[in-house]
C-alpha positions as a Markdown table, in Angstrom:
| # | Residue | x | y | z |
|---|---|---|---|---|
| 1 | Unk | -41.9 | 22.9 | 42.1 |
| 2 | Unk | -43.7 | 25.3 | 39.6 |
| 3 | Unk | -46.1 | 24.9 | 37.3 |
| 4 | Unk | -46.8 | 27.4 | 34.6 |
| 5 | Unk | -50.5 | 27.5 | 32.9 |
| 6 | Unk | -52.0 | 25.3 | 35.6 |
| 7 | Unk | -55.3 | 26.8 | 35.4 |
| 8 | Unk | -55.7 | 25.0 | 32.1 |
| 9 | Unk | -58.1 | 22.2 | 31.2 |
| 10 | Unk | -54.3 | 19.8 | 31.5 |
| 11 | Unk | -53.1 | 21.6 | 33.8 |
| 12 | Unk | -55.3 | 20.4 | 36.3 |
| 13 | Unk | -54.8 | 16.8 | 35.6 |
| 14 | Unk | -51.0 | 17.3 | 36.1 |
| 15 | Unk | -51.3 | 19.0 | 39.3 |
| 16 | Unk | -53.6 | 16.3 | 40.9 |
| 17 | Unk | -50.9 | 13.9 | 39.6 |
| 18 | Unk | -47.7 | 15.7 | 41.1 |
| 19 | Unk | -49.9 | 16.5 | 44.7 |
| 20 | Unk | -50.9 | 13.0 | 44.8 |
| 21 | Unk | -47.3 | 11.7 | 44.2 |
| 22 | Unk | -46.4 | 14.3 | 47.2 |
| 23 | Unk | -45.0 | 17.1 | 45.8 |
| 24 | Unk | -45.6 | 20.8 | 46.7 |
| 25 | Unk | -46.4 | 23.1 | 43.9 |
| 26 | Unk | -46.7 | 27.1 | 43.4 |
| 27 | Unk | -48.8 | 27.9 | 40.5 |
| 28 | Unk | -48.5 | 31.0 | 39.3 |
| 29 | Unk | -51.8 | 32.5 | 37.5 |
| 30 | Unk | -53.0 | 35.8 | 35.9 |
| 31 | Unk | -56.6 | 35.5 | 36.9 |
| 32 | Unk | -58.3 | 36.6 | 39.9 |
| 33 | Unk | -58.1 | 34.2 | 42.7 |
| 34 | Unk | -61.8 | 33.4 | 43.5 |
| 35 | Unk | -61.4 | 31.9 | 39.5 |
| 36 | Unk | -58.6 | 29.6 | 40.6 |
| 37 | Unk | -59.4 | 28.6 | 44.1 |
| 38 | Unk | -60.8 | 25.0 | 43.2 |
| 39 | Unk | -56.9 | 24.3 | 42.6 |
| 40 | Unk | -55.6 | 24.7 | 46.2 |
| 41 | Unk | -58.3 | 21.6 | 47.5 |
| 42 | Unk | -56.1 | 19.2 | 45.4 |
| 43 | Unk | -53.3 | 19.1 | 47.9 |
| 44 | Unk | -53.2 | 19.4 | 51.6 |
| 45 | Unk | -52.8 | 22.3 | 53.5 |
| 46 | Unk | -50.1 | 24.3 | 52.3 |
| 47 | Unk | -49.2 | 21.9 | 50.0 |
| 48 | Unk | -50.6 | 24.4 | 46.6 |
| 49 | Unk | -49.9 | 27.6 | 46.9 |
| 50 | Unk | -50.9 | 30.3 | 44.5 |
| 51 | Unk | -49.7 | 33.2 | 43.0 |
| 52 | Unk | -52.0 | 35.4 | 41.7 |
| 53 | Unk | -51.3 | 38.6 | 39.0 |
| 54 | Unk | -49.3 | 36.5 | 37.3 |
| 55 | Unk | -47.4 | 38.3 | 33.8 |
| 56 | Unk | -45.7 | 36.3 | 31.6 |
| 57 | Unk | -44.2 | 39.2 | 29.9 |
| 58 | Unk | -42.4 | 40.3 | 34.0 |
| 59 | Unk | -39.2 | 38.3 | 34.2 |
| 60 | Unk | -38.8 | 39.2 | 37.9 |
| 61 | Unk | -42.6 | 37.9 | 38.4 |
| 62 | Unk | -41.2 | 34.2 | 36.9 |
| 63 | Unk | -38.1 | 34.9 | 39.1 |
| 64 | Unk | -40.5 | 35.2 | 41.7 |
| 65 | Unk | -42.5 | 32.0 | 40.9 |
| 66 | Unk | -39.4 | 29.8 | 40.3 |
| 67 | Unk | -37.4 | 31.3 | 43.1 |
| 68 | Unk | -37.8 | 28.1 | 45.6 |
| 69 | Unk | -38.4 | 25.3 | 42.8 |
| 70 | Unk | -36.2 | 22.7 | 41.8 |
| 71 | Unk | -38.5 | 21.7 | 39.1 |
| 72 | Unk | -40.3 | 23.5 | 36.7 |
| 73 | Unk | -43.5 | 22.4 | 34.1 |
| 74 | Unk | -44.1 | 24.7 | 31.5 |
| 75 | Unk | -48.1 | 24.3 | 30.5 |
| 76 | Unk | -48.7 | 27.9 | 28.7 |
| 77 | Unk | -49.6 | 27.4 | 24.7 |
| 78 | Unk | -52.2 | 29.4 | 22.8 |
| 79 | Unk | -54.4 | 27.4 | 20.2 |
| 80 | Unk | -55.4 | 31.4 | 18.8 |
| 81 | Unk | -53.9 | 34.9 | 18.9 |
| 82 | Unk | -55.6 | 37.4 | 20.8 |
| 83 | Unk | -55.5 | 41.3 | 21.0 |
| 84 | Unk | -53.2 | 41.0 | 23.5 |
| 85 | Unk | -50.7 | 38.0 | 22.1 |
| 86 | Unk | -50.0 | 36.8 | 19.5 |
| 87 | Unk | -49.4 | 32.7 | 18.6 |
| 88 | Unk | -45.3 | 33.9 | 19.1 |
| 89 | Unk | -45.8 | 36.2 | 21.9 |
| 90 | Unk | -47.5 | 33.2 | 24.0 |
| 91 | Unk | -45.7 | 29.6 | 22.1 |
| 92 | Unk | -42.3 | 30.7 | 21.5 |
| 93 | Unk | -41.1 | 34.3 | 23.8 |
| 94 | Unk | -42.8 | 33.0 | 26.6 |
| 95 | Unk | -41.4 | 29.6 | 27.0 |
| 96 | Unk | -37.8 | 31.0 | 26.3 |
| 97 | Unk | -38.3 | 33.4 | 29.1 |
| 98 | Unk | -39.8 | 30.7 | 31.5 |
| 99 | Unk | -37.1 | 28.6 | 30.6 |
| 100 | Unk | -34.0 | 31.5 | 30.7 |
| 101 | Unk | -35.2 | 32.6 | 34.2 |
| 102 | Unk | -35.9 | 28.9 | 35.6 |
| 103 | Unk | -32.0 | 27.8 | 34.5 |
| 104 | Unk | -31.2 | 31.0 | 36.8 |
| 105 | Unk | -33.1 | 30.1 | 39.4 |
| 106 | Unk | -31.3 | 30.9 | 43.4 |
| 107 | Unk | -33.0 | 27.0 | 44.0 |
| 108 | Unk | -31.2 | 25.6 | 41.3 |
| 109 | Unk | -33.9 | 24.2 | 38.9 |
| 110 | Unk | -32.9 | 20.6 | 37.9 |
| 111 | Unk | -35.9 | 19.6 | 35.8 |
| 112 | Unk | -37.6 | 21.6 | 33.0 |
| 113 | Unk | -40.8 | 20.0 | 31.6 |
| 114 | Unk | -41.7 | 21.8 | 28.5 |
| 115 | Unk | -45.1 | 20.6 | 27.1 |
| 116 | Unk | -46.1 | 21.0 | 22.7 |
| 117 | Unk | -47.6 | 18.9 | 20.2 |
| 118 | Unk | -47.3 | 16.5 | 17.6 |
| 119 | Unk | -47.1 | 17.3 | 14.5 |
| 120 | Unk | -45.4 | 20.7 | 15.4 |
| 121 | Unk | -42.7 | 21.6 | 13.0 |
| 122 | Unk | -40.8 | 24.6 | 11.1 |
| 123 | Unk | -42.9 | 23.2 | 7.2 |
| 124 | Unk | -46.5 | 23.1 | 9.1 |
| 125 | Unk | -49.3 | 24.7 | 7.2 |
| 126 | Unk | -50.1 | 25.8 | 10.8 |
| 127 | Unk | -49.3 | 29.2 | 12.6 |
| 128 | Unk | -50.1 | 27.1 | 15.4 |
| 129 | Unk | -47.8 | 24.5 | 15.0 |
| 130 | Unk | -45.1 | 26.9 | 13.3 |
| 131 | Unk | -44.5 | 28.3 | 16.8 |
| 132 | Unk | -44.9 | 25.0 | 18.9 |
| 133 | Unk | -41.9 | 23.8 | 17.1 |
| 134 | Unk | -39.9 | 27.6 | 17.8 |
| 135 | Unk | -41.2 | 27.2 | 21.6 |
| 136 | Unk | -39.4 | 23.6 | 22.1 |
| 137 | Unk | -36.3 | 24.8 | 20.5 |
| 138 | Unk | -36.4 | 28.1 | 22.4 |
| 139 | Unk | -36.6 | 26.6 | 25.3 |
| 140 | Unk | -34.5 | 23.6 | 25.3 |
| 141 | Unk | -31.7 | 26.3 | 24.3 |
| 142 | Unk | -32.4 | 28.6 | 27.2 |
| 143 | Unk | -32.7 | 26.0 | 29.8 |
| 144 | Unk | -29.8 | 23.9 | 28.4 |
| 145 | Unk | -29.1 | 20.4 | 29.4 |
| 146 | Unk | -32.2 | 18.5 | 31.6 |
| 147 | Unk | -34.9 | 20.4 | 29.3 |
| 148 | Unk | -37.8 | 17.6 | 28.6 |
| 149 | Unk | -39.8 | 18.0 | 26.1 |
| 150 | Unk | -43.8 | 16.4 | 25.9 |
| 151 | Unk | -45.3 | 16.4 | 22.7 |
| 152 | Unk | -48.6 | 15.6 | 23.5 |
| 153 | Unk | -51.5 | 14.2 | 21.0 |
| 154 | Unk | -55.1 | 16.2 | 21.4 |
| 155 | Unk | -55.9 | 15.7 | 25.1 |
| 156 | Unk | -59.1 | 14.0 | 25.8 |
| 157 | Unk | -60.8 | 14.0 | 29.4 |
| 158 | Unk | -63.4 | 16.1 | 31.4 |
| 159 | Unk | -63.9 | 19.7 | 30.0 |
| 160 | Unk | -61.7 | 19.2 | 27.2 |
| 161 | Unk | -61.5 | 20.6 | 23.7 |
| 162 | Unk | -61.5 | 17.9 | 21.8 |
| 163 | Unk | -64.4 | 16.0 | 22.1 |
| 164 | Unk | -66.6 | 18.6 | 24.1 |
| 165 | Unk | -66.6 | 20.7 | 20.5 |
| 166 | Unk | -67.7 | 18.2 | 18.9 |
| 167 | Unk | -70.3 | 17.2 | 21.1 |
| 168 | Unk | -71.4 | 21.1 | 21.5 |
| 169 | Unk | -72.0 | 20.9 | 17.6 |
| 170 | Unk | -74.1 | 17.7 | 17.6 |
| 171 | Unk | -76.2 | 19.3 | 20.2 |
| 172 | Unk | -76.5 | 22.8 | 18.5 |
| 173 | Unk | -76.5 | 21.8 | 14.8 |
| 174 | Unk | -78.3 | 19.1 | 12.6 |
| 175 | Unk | -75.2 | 17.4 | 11.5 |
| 176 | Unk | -71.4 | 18.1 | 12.4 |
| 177 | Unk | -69.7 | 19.5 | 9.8 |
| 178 | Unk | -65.7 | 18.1 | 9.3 |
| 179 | Unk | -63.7 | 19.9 | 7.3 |
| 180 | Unk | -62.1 | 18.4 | 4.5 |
| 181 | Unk | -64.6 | 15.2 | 5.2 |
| 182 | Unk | -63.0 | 15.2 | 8.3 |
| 183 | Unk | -60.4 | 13.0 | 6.9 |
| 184 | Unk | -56.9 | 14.7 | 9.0 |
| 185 | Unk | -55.1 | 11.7 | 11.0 |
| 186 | Unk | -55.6 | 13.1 | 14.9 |
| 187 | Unk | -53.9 | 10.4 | 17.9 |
| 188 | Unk | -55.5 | 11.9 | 21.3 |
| 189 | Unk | -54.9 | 10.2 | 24.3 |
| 190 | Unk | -56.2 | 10.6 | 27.9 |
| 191 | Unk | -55.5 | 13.5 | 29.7 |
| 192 | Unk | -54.9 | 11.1 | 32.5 |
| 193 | Unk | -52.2 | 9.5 | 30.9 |
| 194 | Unk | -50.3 | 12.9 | 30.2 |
| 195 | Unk | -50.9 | 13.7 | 33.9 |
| 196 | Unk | -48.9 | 10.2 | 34.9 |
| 197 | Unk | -46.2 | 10.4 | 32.2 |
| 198 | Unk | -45.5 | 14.4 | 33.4 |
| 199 | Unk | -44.9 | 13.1 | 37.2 |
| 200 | Unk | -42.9 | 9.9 | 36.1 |
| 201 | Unk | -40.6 | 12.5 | 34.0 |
| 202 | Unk | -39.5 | 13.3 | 38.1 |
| 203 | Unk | -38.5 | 10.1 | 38.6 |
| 204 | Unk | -36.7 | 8.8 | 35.7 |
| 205 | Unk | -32.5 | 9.5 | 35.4 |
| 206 | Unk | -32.8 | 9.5 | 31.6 |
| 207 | Unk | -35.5 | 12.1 | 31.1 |
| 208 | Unk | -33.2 | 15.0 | 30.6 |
| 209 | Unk | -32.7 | 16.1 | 26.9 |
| 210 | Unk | -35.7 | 14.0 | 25.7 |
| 211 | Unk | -38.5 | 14.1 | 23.7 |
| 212 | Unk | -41.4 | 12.3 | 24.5 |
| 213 | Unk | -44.7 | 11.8 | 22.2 |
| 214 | Unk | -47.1 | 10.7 | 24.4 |
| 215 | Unk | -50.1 | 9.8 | 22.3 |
| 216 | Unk | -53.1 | 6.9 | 22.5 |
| 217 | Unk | -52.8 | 3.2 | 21.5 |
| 218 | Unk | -54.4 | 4.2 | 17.9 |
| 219 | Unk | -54.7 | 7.1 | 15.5 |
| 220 | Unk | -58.7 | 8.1 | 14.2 |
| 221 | Unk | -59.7 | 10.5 | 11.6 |
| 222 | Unk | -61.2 | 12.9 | 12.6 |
| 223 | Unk | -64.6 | 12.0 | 11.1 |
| 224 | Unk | -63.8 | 8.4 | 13.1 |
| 225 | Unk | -63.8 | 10.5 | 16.2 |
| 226 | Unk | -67.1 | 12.5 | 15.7 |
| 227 | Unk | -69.0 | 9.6 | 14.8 |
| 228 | Unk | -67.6 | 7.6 | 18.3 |
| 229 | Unk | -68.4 | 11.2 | 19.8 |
| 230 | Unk | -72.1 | 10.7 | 18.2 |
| 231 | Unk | -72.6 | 6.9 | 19.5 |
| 232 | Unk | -71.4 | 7.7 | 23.1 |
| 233 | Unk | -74.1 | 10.9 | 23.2 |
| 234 | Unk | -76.2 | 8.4 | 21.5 |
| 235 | Unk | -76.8 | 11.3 | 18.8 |
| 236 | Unk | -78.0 | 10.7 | 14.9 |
| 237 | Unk | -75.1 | 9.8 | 13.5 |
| 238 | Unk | -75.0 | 12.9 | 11.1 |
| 239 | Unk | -72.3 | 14.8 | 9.7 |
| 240 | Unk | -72.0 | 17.1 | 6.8 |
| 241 | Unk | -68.4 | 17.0 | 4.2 |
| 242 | Unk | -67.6 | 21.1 | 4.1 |
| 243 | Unk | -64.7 | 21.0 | 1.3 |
| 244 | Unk | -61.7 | 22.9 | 1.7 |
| 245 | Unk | -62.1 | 25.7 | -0.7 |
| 246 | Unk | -65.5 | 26.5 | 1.5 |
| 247 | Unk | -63.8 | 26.0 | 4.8 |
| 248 | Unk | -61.2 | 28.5 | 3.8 |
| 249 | Unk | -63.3 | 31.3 | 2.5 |
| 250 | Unk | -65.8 | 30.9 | 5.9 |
| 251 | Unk | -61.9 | 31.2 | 8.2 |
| 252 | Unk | -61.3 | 34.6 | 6.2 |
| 253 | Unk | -64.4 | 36.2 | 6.5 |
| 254 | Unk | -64.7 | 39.0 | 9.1 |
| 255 | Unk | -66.9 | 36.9 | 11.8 |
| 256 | Unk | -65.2 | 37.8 | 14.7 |
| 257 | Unk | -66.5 | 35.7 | 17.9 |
| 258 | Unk | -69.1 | 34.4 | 15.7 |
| 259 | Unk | -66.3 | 32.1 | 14.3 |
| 260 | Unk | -66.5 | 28.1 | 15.2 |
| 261 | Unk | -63.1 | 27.6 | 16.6 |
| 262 | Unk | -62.5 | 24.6 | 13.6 |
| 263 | Unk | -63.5 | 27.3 | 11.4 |
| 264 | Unk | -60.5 | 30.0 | 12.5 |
| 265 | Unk | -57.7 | 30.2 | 10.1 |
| 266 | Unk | -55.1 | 28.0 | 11.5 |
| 267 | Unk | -57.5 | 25.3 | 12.6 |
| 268 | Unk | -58.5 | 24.9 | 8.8 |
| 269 | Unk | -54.7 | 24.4 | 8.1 |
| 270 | Unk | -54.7 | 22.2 | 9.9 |
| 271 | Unk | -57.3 | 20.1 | 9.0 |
| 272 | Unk | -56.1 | 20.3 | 5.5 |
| 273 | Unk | -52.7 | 19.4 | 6.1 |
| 274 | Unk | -51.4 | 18.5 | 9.3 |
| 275 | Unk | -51.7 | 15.2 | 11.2 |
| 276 | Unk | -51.7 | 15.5 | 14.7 |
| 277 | Unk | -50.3 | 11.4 | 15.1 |
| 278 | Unk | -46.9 | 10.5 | 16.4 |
| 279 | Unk | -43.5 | 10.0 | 13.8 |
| 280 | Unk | -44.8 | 13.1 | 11.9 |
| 281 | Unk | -43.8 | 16.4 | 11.3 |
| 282 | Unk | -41.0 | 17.6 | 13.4 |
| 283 | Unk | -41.0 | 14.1 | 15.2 |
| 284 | Unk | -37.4 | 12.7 | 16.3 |
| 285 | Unk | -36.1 | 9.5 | 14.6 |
| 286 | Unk | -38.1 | 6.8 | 15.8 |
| 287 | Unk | -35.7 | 4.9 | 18.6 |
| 288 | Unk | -33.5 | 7.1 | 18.9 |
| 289 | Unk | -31.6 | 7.8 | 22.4 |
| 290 | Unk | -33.5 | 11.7 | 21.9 |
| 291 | Unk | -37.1 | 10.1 | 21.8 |
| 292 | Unk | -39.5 | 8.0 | 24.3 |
| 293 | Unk | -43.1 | 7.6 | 24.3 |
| 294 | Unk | -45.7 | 6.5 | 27.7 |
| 295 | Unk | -44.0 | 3.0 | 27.7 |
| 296 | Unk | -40.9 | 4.5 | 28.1 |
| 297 | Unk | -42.4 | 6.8 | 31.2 |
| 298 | Unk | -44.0 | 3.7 | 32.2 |
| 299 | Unk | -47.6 | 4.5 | 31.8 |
| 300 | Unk | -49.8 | 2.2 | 29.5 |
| 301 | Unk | -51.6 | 3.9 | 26.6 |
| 302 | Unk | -55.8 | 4.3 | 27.6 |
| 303 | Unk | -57.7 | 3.5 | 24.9 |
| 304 | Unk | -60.1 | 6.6 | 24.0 |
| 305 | Unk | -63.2 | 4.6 | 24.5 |
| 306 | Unk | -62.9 | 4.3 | 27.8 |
| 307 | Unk | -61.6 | 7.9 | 28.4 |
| 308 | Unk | -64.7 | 9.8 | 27.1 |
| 309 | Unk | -67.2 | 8.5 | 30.0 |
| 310 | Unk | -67.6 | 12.0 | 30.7 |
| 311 | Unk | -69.7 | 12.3 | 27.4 |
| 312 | Unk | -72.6 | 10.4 | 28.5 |
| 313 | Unk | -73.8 | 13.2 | 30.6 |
| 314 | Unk | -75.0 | 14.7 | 27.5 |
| 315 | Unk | -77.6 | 11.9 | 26.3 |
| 316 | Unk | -80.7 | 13.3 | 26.0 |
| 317 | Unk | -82.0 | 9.9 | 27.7 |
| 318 | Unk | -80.0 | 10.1 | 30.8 |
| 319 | Unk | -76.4 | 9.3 | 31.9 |
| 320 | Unk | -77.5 | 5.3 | 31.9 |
| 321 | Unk | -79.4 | 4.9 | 28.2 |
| 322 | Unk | -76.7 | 2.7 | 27.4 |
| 323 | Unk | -73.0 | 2.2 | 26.5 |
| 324 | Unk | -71.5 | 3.2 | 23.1 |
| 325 | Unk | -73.5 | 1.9 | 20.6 |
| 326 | Unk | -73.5 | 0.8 | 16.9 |
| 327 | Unk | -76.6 | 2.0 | 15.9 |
| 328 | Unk | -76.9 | 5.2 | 18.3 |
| 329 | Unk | -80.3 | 7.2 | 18.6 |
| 330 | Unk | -81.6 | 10.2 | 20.7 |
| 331 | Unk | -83.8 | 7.8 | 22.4 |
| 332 | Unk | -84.1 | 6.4 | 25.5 |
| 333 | Unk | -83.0 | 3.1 | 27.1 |
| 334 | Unk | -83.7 | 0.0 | 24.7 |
| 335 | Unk | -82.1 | 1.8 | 21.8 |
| 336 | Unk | -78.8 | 0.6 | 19.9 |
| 337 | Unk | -76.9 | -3.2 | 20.2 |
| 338 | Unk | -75.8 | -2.1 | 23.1 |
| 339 | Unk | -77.4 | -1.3 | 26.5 |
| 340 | Unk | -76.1 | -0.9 | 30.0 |
């Protein structure tokens, strides 16, 4: 099988889940080998196989990747445009071609795995989301009937972007600033999780045509999750309320790189209007025969609390100053009601 955008923080937790479930997987990727060579260790020998000079834009290069699969996962999604693609070029052409070429392919592709977000939909105040919600309809019309569709809530797990900016922030800044108070509704669940519902889509008959939100067991705002951010670091519990006019002025201004990546035009959208929980925008009716969630794929919902152990690296104490904490501090061991 093939898996697009598997050098991706996700992607990697999807390939360990297919190898270990025995599947063999050619991942096609633009950058140079030597950057995605920690990828082939995750199967046996053989078993990942690479394809490097990957285009997105060269049909006969996603000819070339799909040629032997009778499976396809479709991972590539932009959070920003670049010089060289834009939010439509990447979230919307590019999954209609991968999907186009995979229904054509000489293997006969049987499965096509498509993967967006909640909240994406066509009235979204967010680029971002504007074209997740074109991408899944582009592609479930190219590929036809089998497409799956995974609507994922904001992954959390090791190197993500989730929690890892806000911990960057707490570490470089005296408070972490949330936008709008920090009050948008996000639902992130484990990366893990994602990984285990992507391989069980393989094994279930009544997959095809489906979409899937596959979110945690709660939703947080997001000022809930920087503060459980803060007491896992064991950080002062500090934040700063940047209003929306403010936050809006700073994601127009001409700052280039210098830009925080919740400070870029379309992440302030979405802060200000678009919660990333499942039943919202651009969600199927809730039960219908068109929608599951991980229960449905069989996989049981981690709480986020005990998906985040990666965090504690960052305590300026050491890994083992404690567990989370009501009462967090940037001291040592003994601090907070609760110590390991």
């Amino acid at each position: 099988m093939t898996v697009f955008g598997a050098s991706g923080f996700l992607g990697r937790y999807v390939c360990n889940a297919l190898v270990r479930a025995g599947h063999r997987l050619v991942l096609p990727v633009r950058c140079d080998d030597l950057e995605v060579q920690h990828l082939r260790p995750l199967g046996d020998l053989g078993q990942v196989v690479l394809l490097p000079g990957f285009d997105v834009r060269s049909e006969a290069a996603i000819a070339r990747a799909t040629e032997a699969s009778t499976a396809v996962f479709n991972l590539i999604g932009a959070r920003e445009a670049t010089r060289n693609f834009s939010l439509s070029d990447v979230n919307v052409a590019a999954a209609e071609r991968v999907a186009r070429v995979s229904a054509r392919s000489p293997a006969g592709v049987e499965r096509f795995v498509h993967f967006s977000c909640v909240g994406a939909g066509a009235a979204s105040p967010s680029e971002r989301l504007r074209t997740k919600a074109a991408g899944e309809a582009a592609a479930k019309e190219a590929f036809g009937a089998g497409a799956t569709v995974l609507r994922l809530g904001p992954c959390v797990g090791i190197e993500d972007s989730t929690l890892n900016q806000i911990a960057k922030l707490a570490k470089a800044m005296p408070a972490v600033p949330l936008v709008g108070g920090g009050a948008a509704l996000w639902q992130p669940v484990a990366a893990a999780d994602v990984a285990a519902a992507a391989a069980a889509t393989l094994r279930s008959p009544t997959a095809a045509n489906k979409v899937f939100e596959l979110v945690g067991p709660r939703a947080y705002s997001f000022k809930e999750l920087a503060l459980l951010v803060l007491d896992t670091m064991r950080e002062p519990r500090a934040t700063a309320h940047v209003p929306e006019g403010i936050a809006k002025i700073i994601s127009r201004a001409p700052l280039g790189p210098l830009r925080h990546p919740w400070f870029s035009e379309g992440a302030v959208a979405e802060a200000c209007g678009a919660d990333l929980v499942a039943g919202g925008v651009g969600s199927p009716p809730a039960g219908s025969s068109a929608s599951g969630t991980l229960a449905d794929l069989g996989v049981a919902a981690t709480p986020i609390e005990d998906a985040i152990d990666h965090l504690r690296w960052l305590r300026a104490g050491g890994y083992d100053v404690g567990t989370l904490s009501e009462n967090a501090s940037t001291g040592g061991a003994g601090f907070g009601a609760k110590v390991a």
